[in-house]
N, C-alpha and C positions, 0 to 999 in steps of 0.2 A: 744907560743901556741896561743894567743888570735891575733898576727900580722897574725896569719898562717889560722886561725880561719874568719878572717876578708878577707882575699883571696880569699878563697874558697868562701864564699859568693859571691864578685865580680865575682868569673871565672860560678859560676854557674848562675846564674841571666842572666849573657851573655848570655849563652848558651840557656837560657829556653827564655829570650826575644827575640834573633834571631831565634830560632824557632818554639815559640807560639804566639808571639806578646806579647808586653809588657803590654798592657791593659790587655791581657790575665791574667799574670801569679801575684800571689798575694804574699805577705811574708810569710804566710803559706806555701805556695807552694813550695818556694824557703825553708825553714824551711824542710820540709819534704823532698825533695830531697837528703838533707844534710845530713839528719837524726839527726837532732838540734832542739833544742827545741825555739819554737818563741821569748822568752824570749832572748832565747844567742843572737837570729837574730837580737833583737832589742836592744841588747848591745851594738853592732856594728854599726847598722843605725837605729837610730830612727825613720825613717819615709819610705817607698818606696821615698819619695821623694828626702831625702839626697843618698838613695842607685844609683837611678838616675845620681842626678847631679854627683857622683863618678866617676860613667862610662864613665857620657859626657865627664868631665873632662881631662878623661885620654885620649879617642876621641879625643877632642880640642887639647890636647898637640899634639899630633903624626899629626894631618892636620899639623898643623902651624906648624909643623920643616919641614913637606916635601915641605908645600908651599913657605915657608920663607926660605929655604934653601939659602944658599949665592953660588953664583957662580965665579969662578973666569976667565973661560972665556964666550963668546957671547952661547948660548945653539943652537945645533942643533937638528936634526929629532929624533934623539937616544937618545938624553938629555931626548927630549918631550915626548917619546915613554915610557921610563924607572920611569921618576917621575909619569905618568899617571896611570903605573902600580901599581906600590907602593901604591898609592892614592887609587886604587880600590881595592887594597887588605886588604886598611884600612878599606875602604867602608865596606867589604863584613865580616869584622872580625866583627864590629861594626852595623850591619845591621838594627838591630831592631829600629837606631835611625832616618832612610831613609825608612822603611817599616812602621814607623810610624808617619811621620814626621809633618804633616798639626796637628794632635791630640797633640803629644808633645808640638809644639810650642804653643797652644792654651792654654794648662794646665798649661804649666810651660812657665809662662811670660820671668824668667830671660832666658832659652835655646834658646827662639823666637830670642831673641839679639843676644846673641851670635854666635846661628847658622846664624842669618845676618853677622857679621863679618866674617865667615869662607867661606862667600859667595863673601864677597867682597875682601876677598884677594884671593878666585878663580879666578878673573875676574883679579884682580891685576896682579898675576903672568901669565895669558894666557894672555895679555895685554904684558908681560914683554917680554915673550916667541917669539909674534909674532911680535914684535919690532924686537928682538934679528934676528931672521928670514930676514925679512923685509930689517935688515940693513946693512945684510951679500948677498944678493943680490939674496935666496933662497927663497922668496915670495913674491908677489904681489898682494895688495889689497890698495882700496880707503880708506877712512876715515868712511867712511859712512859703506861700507863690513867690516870695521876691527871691527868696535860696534859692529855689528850686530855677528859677528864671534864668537865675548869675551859670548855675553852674550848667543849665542847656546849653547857654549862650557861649559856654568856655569850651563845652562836650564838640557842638558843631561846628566855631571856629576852627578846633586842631583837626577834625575828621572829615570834615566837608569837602576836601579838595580829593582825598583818594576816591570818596561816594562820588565825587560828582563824574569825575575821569574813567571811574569805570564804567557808569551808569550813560554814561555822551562820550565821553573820550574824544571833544570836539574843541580842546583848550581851556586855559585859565579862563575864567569867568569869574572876575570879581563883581561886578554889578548884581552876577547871580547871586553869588554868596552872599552878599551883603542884603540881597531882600528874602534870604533864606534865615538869616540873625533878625532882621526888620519883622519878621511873620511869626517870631517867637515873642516878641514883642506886644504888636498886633492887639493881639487881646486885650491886654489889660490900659490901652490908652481909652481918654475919655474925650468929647468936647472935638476942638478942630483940626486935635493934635491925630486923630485919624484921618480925616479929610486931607490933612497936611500929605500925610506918609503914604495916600495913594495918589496924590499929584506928584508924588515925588516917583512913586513906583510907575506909573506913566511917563513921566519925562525919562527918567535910564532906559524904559524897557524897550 
């Protein structure tokens, strides 16, 4: 009862941070929700700020297996197309930590870190991605456009979700995002590796 107890906290907190904001919603709140008394809430986390780090936590895990995924051959358009997805559908489950993100990281020193590592193995794997690309003879970029590339690709994964919410406020849309990273791309593909990535952007769309 108290594993099942400590859940439900989690799965509710989620839900009232991604859709009040976390600054918003208090342990009472989440308390009353539940219909628990503060007391149980604080059985379970001591502080909003262990209830936090929980969530990040479980965040962190799910990035880092979809970034760190192992692959066993060169990734193509549909590789890219498909882990991008996943990734925003992480995003958008996890939201309130990207709808809040400049104040989290300011409050909670240790998150600030962390979220820099999950940043840098963004740019890692789209580095890896467009290597893989690159060496399979399905895109062409300088040294200088392929930085420049990694790091758009890292700039509009973390900010894409507040622009888009504001801009439609009509839900997560990871299909969107993902052919919003696809069109930064875009350019610099050659041969049938374009033709690929708008049959692909026709079949999601």
């Amino acid at each position: 009862m108290a594993r099942n107890t400590r859940q439900r906290i989690l799965e509710t907190a989620l839900v009232l941070f991604n859709d009040e904001g976390e600054p918003n919603v208090t342990t009472n709140r989440i308390a009353d929700e539940l219909d628990i008394s503060p007391g149980n809430l604080h059985y379970h986390f001591r502080t909003k700020s262990d209830l936090i780090e929980t969530l990040f936590a479980s965040f962190e895990h799910r990035m880092l297996e979809i970034l760190a995924a192992p692959e066993e051959r060169a990734a193509n358009i549909e590789d890219i197309w498909f882990l991008l997805h996943v990734a925003f559908e992480t995003i958008g489950e996890y939201r309130f930590i990207y709808r809040d993100l400049i104040d989290l990281c300011h409050r909670y020193r240790g998150l600030h870190q962390r979220f820099r590592g999950i940043l840098r193995l963004t740019m890692q794997s789209a580095r890896g991605l467009c290597d893989d690309l690159i060496a399979d003879g399905q895109m062409q970029a300088s040294a200088r456009e392929l930085e420049a590339l990694i790091r758009n690709i890292a700039l509009v994964s973390t900010f894409w979700l507040a622009f888009d919410q504001v801009q439609d406020a009509d839900g997560v849309r990871p299909d969107r995002a993902a052919w919003q990273v696809m069109s930064l791309i875009s350019p610099y593909l050659v041969g049938s590796s374009r033709e690929h990535l708008q049959a692909l952007a026709d079949a999601y769309g």
